[in-house]
N, C-alpha and C positions, 0 to 999 in steps of 0.2 A: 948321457946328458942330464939324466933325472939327479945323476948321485953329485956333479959339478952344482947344482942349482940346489941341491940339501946343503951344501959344507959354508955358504953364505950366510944361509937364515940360521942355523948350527950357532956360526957365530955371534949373530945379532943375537940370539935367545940368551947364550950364553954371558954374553958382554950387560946384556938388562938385566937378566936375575944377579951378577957379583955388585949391582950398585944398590946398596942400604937404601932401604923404605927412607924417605924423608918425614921430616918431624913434624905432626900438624902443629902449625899456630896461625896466628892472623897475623903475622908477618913472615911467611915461611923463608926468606933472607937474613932473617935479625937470629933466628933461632941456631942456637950451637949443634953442632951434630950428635955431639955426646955430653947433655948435661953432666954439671958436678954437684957437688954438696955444696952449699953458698954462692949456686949459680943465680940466686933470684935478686930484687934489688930493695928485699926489706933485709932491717938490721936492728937489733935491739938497741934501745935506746933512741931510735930515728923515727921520727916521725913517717906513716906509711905513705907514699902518691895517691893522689886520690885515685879511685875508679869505679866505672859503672858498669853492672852485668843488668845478664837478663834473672827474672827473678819467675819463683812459682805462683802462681794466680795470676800470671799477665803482666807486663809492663817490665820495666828495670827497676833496679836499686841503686842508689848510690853511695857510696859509702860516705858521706856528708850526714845521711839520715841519722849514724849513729853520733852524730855529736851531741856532746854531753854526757854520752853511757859510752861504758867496756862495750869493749866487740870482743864474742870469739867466732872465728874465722874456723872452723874446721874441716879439711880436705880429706877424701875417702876414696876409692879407687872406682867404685860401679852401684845405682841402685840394684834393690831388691838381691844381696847378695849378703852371706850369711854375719860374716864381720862387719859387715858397714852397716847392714841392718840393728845387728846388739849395738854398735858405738852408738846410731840413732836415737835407737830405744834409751841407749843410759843418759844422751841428752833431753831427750824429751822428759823421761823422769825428773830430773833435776830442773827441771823447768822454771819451776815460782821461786826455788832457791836464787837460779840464776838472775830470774826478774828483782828479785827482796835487794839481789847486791848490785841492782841497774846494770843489766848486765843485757847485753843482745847478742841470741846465738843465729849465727848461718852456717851452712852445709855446703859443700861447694863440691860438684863432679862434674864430671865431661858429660854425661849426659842431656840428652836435651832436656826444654822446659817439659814437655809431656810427660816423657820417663817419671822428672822429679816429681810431676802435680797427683800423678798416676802413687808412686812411693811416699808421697807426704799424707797422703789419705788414707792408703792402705795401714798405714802404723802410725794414724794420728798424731804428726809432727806438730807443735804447737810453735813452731818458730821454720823460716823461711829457708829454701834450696836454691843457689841460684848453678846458674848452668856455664859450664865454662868449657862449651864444644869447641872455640876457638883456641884454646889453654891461655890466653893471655893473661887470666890470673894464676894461673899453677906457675907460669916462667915468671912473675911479676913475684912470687912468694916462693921461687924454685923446687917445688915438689915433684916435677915432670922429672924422671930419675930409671935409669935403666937398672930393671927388675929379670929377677929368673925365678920359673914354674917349672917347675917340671924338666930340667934340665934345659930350656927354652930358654934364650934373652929376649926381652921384648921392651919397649919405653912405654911406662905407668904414670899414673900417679903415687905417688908415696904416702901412707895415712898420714896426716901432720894437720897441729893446731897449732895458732896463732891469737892469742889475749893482745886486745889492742884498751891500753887507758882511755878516759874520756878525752883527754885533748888528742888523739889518735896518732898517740905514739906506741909502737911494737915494747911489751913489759917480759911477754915469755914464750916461748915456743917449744914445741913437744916434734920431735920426730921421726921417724921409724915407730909411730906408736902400735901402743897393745892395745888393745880395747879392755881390757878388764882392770879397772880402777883408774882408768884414764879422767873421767868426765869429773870426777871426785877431788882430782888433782888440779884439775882445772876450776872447776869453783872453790878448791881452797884459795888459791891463787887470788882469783879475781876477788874474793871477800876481802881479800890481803890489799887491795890498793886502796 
């Protein structure tokens, strides 16, 4: 009787572990199963949708605020972790360069605001994290992109910048970035507009 009444749940067990994790966002319906490369809905030369995150110190941001100045938009996979921590650090360095050429930098990870407020202190960020637990800006900028570690597949973020002009149109984008001489190329850039 016991072993009729295993071969049931067997099945259910079996049947729920072969269906793939689903994708977080804040529409988990609109979201693709298998992001692509150009799966987001910016494009260069187009002006970007507007949007509003949560931001570090409280409140949201919108992206309205940078009118007038460059935006860079830069995405990174997790605080306090060793790459995203040095690409930080080489922005916060570059910091008054970037301000000299009106320039507004953001940091954007799936991380809550905590995490961020907790990592923007820790390594004195001189420019804002906003939090993008829901990914609607990572699918809105298509950086949500299946990654492998370790012989593992899993869906990440992908490190990727985004230079927006002052009238907040999309001018360049960096993806699959390095971190070393990244932030460098990025305010050439921006000097350039």
């Amino acid at each position: 009787m016991a072993a009729k009444k295993a071969a049931p749940v067997a099945k259910k067990v079996a049947k729920k572990a072969a269906k793939p994790a689903p994708l977080k966002t804040a529409a988990a319906t609109a979201a693709p199963a298998r992001p692509t490369a150009g799966s987001g809905k910016v494009a260069i030369g187009k002006k970007i949708p507007a949007f509003t995150s949560l931001v570090t110190g409280g409140g949201s941001w919108k992206s309205s605020a940078a009118s007038g100045k460059n935006l860079v938009i830069y995405f990174y996979p997790r605080d306090n972790t060793s790459g995203c921590t040095k690409q930080g650090e080489a922005f916060r360095d570059l910091a008054a360069a970037f301000k000299k050429a009106n320039t507004t930098i953001l940091g954007v990870s799936t991380d809550s605001i905590a995490s961020h407020d907790r990592f923007k202190s820790k390594y004195q960020f001189p420019f804002e994290l906003l939090s993008d637990e829901e990914q609607a800006l990572s699918q809105l900028f298509g950086v949500i992109k299946e990654k492998s570690m370790y012989g593992r597949k899993f869906i990440g973020v992908e490190r990727s910048t985004f230079l927006i002009d002052r009238n907040g149109v999309l001018r360049h984008e960096w993806r699959k970035v390095k971190v070393p001489g990244h932030a460098e190329a990025v305010l050439a850039a921006a000097q350039a507009l």
